[in-house]
DRENVO-790509 format. One line per field, with one value per residue (C-alpha): residue in three letters; y, z, x. Coordinates in pm, 1 decimal. Example, Ala and Ser with C-alpha at 12.3 -4.5 7.8 and 13.67 -1.06 7.14 Angstrom:
! residues 2
residu: [Ala,Ser]
y: [-450.0,-106.0]
z: [780.0,714.0]
x: [1230.0,1367.0]
This chain:
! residues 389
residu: [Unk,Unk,Unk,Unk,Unk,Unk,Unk,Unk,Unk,Unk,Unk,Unk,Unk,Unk,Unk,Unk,Unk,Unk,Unk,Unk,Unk,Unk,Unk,Unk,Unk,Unk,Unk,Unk,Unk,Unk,Unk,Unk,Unk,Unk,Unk,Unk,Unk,Unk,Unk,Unk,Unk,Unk,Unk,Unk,Unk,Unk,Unk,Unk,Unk,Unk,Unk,Unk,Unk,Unk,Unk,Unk,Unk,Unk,Unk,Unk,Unk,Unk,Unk,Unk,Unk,Unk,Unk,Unk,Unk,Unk,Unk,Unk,Unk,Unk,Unk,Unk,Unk,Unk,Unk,Unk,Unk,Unk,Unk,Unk,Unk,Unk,Unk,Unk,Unk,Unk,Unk,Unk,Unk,Unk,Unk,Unk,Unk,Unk,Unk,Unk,Unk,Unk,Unk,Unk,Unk,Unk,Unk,Unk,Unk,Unk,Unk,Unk,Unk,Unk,Unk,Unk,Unk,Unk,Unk,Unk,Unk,Unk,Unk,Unk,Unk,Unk,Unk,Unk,Unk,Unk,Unk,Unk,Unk,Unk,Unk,Unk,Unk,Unk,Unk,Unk,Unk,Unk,Unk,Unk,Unk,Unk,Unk,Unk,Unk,Unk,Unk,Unk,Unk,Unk,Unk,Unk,Unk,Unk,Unk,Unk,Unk,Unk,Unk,Unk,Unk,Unk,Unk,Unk,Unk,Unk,Unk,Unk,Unk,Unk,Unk,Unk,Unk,Unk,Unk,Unk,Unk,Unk,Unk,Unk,Unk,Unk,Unk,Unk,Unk,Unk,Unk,Unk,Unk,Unk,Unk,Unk,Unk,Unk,Unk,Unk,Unk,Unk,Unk,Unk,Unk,Unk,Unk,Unk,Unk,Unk,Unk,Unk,Unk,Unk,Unk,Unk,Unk,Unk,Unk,Unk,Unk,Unk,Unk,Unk,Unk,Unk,Unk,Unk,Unk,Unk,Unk,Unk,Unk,Unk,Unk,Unk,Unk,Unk,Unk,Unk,Unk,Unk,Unk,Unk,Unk,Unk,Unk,Unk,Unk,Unk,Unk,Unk,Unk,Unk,Unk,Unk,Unk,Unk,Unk,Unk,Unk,Unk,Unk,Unk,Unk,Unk,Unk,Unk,Unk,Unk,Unk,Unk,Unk,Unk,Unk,Unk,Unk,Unk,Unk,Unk,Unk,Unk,Unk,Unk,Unk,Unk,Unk,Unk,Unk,Unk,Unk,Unk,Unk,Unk,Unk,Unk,Unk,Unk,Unk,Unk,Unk,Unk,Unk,Unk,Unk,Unk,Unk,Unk,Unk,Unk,Unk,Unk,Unk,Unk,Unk,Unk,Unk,Unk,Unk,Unk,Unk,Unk,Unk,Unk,Unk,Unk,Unk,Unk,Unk,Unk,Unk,Unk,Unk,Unk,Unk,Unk,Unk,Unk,Unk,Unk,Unk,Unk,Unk,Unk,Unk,Unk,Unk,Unk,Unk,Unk,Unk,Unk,Unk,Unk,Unk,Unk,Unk,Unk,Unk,Unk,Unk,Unk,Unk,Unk,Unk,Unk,Unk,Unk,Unk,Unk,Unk,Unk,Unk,Unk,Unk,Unk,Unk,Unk,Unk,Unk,Unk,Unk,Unk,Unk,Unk,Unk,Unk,Unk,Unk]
y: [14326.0,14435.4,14467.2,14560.2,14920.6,14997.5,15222.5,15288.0,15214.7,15045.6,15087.8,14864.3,15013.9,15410.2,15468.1,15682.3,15447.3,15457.8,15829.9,15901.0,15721.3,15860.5,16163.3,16152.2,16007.1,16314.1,16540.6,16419.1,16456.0,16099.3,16199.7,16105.3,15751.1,15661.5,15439.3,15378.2,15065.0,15135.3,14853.1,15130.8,15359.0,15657.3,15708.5,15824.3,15684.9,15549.8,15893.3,16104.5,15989.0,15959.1,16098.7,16078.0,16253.7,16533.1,16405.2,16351.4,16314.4,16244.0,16313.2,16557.2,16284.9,15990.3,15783.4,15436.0,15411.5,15400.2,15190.5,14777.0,14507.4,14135.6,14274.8,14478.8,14823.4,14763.9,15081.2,15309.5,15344.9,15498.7,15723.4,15854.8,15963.7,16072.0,16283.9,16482.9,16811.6,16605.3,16532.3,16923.7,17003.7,16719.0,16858.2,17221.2,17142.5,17017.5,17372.1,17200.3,17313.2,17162.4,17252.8,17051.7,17019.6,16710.5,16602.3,16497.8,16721.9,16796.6,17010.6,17352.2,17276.6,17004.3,16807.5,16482.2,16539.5,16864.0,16596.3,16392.6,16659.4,16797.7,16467.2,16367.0,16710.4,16750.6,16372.6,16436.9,16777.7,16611.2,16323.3,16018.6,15762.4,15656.1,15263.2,15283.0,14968.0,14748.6,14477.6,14281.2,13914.8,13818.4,13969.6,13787.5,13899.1,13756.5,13885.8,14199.8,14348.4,14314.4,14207.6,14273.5,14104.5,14218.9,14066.1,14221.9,14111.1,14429.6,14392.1,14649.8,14558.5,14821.2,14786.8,14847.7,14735.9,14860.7,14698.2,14990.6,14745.8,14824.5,14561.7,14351.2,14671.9,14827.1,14597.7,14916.4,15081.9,14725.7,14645.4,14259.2,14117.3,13922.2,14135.7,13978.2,13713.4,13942.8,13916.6,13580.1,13492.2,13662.9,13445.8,13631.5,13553.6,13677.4,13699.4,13635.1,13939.3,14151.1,14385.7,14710.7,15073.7,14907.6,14860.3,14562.5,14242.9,14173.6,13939.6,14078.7,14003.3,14248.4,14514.7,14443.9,14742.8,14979.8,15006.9,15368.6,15527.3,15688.0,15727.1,15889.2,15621.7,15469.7,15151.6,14872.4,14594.0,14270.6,14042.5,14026.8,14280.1,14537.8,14888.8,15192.6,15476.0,15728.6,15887.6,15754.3,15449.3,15378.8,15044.6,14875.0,14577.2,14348.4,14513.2,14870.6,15090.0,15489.1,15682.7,15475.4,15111.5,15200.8,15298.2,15008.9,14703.9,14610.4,14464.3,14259.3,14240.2,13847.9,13825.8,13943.2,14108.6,14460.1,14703.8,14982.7,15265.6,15515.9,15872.8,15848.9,16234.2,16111.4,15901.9,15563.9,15760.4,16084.3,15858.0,15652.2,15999.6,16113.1,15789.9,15780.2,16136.3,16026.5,15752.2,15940.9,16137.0,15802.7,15883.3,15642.8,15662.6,15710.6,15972.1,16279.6,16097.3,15841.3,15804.8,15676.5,15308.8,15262.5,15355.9,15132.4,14856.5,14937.9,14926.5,14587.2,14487.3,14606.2,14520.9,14915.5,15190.7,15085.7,14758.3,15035.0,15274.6,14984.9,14808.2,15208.8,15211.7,14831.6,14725.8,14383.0,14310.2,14008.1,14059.1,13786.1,13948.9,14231.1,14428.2,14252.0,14422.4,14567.6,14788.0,14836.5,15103.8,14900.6,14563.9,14466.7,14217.1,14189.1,14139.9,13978.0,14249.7,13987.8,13991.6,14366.1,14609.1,14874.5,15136.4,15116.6,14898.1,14703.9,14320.3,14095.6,13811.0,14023.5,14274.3,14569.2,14503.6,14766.0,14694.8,14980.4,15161.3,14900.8,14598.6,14549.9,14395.6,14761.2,14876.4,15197.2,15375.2,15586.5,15968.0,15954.6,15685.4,15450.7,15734.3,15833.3,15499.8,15514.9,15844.2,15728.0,15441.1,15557.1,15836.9,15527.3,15339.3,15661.4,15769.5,15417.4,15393.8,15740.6,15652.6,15409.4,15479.9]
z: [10028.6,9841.4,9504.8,9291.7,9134.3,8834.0,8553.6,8221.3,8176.3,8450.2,8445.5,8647.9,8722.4,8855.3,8721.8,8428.0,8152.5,8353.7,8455.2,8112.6,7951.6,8214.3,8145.1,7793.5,7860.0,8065.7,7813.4,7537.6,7790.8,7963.1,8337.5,8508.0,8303.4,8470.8,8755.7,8816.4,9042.2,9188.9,9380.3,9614.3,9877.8,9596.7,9210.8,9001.2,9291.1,9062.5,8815.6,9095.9,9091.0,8727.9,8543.9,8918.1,9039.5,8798.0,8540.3,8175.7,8067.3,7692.3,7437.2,7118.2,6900.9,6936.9,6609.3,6577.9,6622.4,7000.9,7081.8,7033.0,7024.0,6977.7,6656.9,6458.9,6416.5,6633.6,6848.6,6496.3,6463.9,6821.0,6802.0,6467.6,6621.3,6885.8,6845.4,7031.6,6959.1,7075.7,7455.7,7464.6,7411.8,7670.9,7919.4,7915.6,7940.8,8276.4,8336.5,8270.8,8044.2,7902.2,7912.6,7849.1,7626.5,7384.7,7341.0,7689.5,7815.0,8193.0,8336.0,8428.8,8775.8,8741.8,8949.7,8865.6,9149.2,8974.5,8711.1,8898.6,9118.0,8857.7,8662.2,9018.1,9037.6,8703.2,8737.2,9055.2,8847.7,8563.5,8799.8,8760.2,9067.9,9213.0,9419.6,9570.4,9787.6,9475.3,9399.9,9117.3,9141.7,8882.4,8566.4,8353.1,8090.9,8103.1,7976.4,7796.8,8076.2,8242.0,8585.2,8822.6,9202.3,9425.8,9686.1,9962.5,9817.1,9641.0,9232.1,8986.3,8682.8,8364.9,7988.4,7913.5,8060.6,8044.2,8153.0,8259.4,8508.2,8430.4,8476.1,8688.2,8755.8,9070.7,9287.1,9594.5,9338.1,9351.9,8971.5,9084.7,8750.0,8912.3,8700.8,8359.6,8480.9,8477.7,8063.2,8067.8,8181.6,7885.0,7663.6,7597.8,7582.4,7803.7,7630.3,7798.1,8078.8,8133.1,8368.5,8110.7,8215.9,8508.7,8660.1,8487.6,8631.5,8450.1,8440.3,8708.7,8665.3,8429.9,8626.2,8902.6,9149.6,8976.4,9193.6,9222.5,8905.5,8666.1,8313.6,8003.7,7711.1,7439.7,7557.5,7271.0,7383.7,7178.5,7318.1,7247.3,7049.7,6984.1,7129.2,7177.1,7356.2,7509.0,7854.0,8125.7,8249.1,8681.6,8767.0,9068.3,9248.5,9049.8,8713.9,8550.2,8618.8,8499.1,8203.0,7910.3,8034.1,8193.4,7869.0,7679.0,7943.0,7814.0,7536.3,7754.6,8088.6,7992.6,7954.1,7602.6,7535.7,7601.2,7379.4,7555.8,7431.2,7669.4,7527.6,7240.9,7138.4,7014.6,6674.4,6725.6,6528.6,6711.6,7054.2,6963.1,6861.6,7174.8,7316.6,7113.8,7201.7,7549.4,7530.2,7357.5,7691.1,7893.0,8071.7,8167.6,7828.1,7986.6,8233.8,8193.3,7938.4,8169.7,8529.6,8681.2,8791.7,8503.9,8249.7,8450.1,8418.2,8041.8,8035.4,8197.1,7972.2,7608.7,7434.5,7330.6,7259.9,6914.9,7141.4,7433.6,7173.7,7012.8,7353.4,7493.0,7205.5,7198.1,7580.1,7590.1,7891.9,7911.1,8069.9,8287.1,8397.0,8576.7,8894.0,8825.1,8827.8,9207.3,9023.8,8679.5,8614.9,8321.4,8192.6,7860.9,7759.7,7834.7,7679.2,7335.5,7068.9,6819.3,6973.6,6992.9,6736.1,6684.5,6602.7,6933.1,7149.5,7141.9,7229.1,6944.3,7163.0,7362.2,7253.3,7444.4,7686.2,7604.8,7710.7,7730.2,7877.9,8038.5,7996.9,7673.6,7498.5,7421.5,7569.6,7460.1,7552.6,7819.9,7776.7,7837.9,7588.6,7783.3,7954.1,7610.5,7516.6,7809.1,7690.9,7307.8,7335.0,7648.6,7403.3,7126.6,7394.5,7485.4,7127.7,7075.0,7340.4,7372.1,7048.8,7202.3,7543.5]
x: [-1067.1,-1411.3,-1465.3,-1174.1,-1079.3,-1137.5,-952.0,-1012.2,-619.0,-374.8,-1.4,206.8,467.2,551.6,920.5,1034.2,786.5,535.5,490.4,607.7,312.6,57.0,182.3,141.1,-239.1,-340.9,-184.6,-425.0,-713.7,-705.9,-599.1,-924.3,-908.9,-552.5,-436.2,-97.8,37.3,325.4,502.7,741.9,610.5,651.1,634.4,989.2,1231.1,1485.5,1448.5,1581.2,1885.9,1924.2,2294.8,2449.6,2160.5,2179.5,1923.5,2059.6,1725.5,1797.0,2058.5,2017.5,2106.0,1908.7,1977.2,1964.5,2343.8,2261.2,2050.1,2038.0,1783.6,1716.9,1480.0,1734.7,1560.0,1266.0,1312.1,1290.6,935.2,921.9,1264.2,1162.6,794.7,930.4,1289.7,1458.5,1274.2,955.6,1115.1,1227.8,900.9,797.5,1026.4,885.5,526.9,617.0,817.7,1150.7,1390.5,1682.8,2093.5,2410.2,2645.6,2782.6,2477.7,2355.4,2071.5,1991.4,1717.5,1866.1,1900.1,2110.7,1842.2,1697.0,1457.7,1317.9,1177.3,1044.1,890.2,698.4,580.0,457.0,291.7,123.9,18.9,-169.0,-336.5,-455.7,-639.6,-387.2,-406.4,-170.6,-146.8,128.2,294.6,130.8,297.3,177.1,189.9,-77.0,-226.5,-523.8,-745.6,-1149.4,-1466.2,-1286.1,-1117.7,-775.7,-740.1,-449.0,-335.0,-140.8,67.3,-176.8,-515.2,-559.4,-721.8,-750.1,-971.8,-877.0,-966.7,-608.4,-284.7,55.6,368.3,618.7,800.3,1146.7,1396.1,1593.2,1912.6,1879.9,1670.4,1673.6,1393.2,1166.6,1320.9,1420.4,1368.8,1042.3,744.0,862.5,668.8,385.3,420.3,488.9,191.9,53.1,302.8,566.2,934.9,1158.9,1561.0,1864.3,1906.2,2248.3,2381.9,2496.2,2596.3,2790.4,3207.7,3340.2,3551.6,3860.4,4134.0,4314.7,4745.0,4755.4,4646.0,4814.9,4924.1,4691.9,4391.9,4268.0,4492.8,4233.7,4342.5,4207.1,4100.0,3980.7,3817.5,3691.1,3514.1,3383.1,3174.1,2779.2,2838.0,3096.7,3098.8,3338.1,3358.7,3629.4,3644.0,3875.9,3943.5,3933.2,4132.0,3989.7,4101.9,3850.9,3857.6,3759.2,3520.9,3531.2,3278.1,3474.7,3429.3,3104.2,2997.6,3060.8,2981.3,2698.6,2855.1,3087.9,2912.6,2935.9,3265.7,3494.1,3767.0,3871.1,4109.5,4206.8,4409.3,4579.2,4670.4,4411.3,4480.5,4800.6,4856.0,5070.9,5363.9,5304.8,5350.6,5634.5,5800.7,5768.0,5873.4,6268.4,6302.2,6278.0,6459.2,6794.1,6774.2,6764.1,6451.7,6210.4,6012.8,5636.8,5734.6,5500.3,5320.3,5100.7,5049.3,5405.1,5257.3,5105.6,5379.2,5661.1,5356.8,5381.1,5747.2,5833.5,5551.2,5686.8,6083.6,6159.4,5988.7,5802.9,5659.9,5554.9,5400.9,5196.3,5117.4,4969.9,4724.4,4621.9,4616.0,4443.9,4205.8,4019.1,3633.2,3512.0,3147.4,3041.5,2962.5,2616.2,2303.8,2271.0,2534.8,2405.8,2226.5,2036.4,1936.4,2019.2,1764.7,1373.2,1043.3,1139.0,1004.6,924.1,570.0,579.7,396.0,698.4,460.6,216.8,426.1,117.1,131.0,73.8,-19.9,-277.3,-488.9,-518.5,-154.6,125.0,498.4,716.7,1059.5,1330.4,1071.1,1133.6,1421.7,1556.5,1898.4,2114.3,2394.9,2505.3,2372.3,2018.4,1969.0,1740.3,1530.1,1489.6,1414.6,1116.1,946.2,961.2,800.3,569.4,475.2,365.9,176.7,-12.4,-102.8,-227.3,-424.5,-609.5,-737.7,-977.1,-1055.2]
């Protein structure tokens, strides 16, 4: 194949960490020293269709309270370098700006595409290459530079190397799970992997006859760790799926136990108020209070209406697993950060290799956490490295 290419810095990988941290490279005058390896046909694939396809890029509040890791606290270096105000002002150096509301920000028109359009566009501008159809089997370090294979025979030789692989959610984008072993080769630990922001398998007897009824909750879940969040709840034949249960499966995408509470704008009293009134008139006691199937499932399930009231705001689900990652829209689990510098995202077992974005044992919540989580610690890489190339 001839002698191999060569780039000041390589990143493997062409999703959100990866154009993120070119980005950030050419912005502080590095274009021209840039390469990135892209194993797909075409750089951002799996951005486009970000929030549903409408791009909730990143969230106005992104305190610690969102995001998890193996290394308590690792991520707060990054998040606190790199805030919210920092990614608005990220955003509209590319030309895009920023609306939503509760938090969750989306580019004004509502089009994940529109991101990646222009990251793809300002990339190619500032001189940032682009190897498309790379996939890296093979990475070494000799004689102070970094070499990479691909499956094809191609090699690119760089004096710095980032990982911006992604994960193992979402193999259609080329995110199998099978580039960790990239960083393993570099001696790095790679934790226990799980499917999170995905529809979750439940015991299924209780929940029997309610395929397809959507209900607005408050869903608890305790399993790796514990997690809450309120939205509505979408009972499938296999489990639960809808914005509440999505939101809180990575905590249980292993299996735990799941607390869900219907009507959660109503107090237990306020409910079983409701409940006697109804049940002096001798109407069934749910009716016009939850969806008909599942309020008789409720009733044959509770002894009166003080049983029913308590059973609507602690509905016990057991979790056996998940959807599993073809579904998830993110893996929990990655590069263990113990062997991470917080503050560069810098390898502490190899000088001069980054790891960054969905890679890394970083996970957070559903609201543009995790892209968040990808430009933060992009951004750290990039700062780190333009200082010496």
């Amino acid at each position: 194949m001839g002698a191999p290419y060569y780039c000041k810095v390589l990143i493997v990988g062409g999703g959100a960490g990866g154009m993120f941290a070119a980005a950030r490279l050419a912005q502080a005058g590095k274009g021209g020293d840039v390469c990135i390896a892209e194993r797909g046909g075409r750089l951002g694939r799996k951005l486009s269709v970000t929030g549903n396809g409408q791009g909730n890029v990143t969230n106005s509040d992104v305190s610690a309270a969102y995001f998890r890791s193996g290394r308590p606290g690792f991520f707060l270096p990054a998040l606190r370098a790199f805030p919210f105000s920092a990614a608005e002002e990220f955003y509209a150096s590319l030309g895009i700006f920023l609306t939503g509301e509760e938090g969750r920000k989306y580019p004004l028109s509502r089009q994940a595409s529109s991101v990646t359009d222009a990251l793809r566009a300002f990339l190619e501008r500032s001189g940032v290459r682009a190897e498309t159809d790379f996939r890296a089997v093979r990475a070494a370090f000799s004689g102070g530079r970094f070499r990479v294979f691909a499956e094809d025979g191609r090699e690119i030789d760089a004096e710095k190397l980032v990982f911006a692989f992604g994960g193992k959610a979402a193999k259609q984008f080329g995110t199998d799970g099978s580039a960790y072993a990239l960083a393993e080769g570099f001696g790095h630990k790679i934790t226990p992997l799980y499917p999170s922001l995905v529809q979750l398998k439940t015991e299924t007897e209780p929940i029997r006859g309610l395929k397809g009824i959507r209900a607005p909750a408050r869903v608890k879940a305790e399993g790796r760790y514990c997690a809450e969040a309120e939205g509505d709840v979408l009972f499938t034949d296999y489990g639960v799926s809808g914005s509440a249960a999505f939101a809180v499966s990575g905590a249980v995408s292993g299996g735990g136990r799941l607390e869900i509470e219907f009507l959660p704008e109503l107090g237990e009293k306020e409910l079983l108020s409701y409940l006697r009134r109804r049940e002096k008139l001798s109407l069934p006691l749910t009716g016009g209070l939850l969806h008909n199937q599942l309020g008789r499932m409720l009733e044959k399930r509770a002894d009166g209406a003080e049983e029913l009231a308590a059973l609507i705001k602690r509905f016990p689900l057991r979790a056996t697993g998940s959807a599993g990652f073809d579904a998830a829209q993110v893996t929990a689990g990655g590069v263990d950060t113990e062997t991470i510098d917080p503050h560069t995202m810098e390898s502490l077992l190899q000088k001069g290799l980054y790891i960054v974005g969905e890679a890394l044992d970083v996970d957070g919540d559903c609201g543009g956490y995790n892209l968040h989580w990808a430009l933060a610690s992009a951004a750290a890489a990039a700062r780190a490295i333009a200082e010496e190339v």
